[in-house]
DSSP file (Angstrom, degrees, kcal/mol; ACC not computed):
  #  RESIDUE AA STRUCTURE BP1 BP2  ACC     N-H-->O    O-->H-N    N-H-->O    O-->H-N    TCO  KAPPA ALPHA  PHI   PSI    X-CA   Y-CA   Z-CA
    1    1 A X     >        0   0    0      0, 0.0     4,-1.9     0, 0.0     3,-0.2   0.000 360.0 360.0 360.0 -41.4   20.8   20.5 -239.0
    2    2 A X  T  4  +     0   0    0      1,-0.2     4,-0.5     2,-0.1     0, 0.0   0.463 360.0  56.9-101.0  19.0   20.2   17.0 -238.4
    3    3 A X  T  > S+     0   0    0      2,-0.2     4,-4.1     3,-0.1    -1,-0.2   0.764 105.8  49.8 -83.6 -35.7   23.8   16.4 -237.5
    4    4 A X  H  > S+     0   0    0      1,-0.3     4,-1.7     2,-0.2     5,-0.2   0.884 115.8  49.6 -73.4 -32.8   23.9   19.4 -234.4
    5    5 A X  H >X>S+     0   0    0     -4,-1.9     4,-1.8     2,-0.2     3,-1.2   0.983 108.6  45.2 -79.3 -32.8   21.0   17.6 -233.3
    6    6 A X  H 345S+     0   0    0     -4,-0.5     4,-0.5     1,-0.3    -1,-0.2   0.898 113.2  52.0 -60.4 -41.0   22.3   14.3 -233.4
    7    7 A X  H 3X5S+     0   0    0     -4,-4.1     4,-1.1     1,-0.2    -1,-0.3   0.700 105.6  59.3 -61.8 -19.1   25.5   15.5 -231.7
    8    8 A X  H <X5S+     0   0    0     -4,-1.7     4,-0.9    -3,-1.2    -1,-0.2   0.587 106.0  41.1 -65.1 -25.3   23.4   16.9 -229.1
    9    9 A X  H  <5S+     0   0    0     -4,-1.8     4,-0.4    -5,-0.2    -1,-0.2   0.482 114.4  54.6 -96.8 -10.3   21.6   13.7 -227.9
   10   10 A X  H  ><S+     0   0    0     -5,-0.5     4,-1.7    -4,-0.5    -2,-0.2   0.887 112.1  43.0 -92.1 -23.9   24.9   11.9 -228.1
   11   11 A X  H  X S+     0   0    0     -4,-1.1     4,-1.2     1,-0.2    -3,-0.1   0.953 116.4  45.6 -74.5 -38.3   26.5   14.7 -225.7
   12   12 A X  H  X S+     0   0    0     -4,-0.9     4,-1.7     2,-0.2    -1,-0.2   0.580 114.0  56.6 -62.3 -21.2   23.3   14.9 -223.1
   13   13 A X  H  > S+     0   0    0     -4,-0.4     4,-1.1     1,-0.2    -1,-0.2   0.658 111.4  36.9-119.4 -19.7   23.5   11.0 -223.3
   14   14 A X  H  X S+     0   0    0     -4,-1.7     4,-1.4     2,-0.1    -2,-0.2   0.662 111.3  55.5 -83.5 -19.2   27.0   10.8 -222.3
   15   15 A X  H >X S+     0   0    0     -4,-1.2     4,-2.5     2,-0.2     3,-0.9   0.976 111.2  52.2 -70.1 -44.0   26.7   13.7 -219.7
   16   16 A X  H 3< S+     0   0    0     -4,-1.7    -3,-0.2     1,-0.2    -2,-0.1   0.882 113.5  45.1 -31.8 -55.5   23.6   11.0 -218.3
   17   17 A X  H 3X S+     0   0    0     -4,-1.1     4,-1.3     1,-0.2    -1,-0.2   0.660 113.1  48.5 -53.7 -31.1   26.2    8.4 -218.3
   18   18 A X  H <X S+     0   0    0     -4,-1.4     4,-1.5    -3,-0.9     5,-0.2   0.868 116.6  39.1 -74.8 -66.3   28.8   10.4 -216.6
   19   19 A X  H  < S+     0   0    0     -4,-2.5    -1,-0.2     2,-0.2    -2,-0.1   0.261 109.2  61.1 -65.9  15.8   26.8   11.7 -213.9
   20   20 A X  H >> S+     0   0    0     -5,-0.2     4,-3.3     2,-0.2     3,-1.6   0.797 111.8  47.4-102.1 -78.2   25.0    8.1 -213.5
   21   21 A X  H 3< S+     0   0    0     -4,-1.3     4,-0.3     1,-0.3    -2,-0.2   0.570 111.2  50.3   8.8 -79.4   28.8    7.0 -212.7
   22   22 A X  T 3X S+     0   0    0     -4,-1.5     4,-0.6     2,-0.2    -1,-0.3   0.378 106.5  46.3 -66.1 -17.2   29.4    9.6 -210.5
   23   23 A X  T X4 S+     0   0    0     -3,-1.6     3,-0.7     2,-0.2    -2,-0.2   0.865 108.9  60.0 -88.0 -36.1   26.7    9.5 -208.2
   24   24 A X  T 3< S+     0   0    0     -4,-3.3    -2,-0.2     1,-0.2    -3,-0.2   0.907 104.4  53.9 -34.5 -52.0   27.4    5.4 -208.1
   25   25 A X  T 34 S+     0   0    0     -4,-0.3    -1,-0.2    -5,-0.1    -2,-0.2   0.600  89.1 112.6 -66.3 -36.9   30.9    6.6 -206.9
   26   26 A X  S << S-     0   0    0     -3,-0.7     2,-0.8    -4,-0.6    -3,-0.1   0.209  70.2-136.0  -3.7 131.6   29.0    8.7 -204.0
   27   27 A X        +     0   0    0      6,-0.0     2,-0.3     0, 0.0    -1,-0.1  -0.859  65.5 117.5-109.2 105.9   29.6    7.5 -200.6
   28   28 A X  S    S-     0   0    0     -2,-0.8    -2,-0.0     1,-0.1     0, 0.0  -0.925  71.9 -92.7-177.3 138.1   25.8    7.8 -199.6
   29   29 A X     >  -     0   0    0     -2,-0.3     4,-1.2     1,-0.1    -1,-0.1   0.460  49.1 -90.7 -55.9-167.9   23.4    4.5 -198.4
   30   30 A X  H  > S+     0   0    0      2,-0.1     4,-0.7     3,-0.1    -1,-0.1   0.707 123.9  48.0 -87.6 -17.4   21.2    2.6 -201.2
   31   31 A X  H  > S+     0   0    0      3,-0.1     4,-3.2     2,-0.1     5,-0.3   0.905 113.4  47.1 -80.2 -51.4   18.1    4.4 -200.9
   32   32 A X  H  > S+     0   0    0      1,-0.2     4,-1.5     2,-0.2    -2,-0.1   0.937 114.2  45.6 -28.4 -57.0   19.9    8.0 -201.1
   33   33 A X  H >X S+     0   0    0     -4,-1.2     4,-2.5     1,-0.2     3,-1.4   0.987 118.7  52.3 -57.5 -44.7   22.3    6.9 -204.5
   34   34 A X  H 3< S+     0   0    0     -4,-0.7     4,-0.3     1,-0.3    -1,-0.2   0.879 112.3  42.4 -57.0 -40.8   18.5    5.3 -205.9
   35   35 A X  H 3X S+     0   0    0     -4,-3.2     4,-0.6     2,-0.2    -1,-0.3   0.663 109.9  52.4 -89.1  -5.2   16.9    8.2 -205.4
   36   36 A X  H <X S+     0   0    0     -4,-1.5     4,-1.0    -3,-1.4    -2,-0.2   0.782 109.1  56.4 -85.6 -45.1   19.5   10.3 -206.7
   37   37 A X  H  X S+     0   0    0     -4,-2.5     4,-0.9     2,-0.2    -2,-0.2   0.374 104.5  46.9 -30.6 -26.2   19.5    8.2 -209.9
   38   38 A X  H  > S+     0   0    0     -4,-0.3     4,-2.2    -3,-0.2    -1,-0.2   0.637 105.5  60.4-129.2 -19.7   16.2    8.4 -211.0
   39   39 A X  H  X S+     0   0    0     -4,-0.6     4,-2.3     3,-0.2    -2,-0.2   0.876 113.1  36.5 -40.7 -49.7   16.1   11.8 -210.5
   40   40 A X  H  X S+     0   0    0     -4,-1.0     4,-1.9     2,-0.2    -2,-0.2   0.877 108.2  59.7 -71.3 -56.3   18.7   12.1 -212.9
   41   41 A X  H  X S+     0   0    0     -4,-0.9     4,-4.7     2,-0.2    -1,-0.2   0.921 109.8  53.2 -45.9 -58.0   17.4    9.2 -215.3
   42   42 A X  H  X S+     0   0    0     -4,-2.2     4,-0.7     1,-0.2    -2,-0.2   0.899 112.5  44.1 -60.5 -32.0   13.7   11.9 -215.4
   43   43 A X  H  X S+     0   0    0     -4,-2.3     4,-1.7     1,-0.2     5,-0.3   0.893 112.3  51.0 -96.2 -20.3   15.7   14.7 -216.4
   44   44 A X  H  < S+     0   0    0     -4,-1.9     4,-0.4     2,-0.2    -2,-0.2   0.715 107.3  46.6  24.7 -97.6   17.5   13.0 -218.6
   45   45 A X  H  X S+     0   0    0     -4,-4.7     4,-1.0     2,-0.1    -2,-0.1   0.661 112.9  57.9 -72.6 -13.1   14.7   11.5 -220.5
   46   46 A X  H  X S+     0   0    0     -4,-0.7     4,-1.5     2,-0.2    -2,-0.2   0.885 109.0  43.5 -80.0 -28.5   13.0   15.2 -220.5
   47   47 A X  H  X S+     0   0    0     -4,-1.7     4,-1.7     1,-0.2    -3,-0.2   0.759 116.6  45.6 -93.6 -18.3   16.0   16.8 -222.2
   48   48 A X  H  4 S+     0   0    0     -4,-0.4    -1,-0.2    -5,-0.3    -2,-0.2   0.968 112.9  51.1 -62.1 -39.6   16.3   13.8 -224.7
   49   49 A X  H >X>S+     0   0    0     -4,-1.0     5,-2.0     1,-0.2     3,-1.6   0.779 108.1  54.2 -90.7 -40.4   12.5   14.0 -225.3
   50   50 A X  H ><5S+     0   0    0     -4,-1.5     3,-2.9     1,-0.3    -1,-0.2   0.977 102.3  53.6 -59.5 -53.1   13.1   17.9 -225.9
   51   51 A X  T 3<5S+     0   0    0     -4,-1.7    -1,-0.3     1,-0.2    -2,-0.2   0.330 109.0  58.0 -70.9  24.8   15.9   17.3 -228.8
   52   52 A X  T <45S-     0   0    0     -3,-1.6    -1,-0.2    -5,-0.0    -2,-0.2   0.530 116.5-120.9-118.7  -7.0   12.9   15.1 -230.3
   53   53 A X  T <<5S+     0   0    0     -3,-2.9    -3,-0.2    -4,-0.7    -2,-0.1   0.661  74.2 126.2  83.5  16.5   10.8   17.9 -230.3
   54   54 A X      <       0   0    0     -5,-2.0    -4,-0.2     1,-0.2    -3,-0.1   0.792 360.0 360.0 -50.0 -48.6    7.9   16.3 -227.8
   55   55 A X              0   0    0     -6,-0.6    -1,-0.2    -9,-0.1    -5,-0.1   0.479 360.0 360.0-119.4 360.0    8.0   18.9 -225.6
């Protein structure tokens, strides 16, 4: 049990990285890519927060 979960925050925490990456890679100004980021970063920290059993 506390193996699925572990692999599960390690997969969600490379998909973060991956799509953190990609949006860097985005041809779209500096507020757009920022705001696109931190969106990402909040859902993110809710679906980590989830496999911790917070929410």
């Amino acid at each position: 049990m506390a193996t699925s979960v572990l692999v599960s925050i390690l997969i969600t925490f490379l998909v973060i990285v991956l799509v953190l990456y990609l949006i860097g890679r985005l041809p779209l100004d500096g507020r757009a890519k920022q705001i696109a980021q931190i969106v990402v970063i909040i859902i993110g920290i809710i679906a980590l927060l989830k496999y911790i059993a917070v929410f």
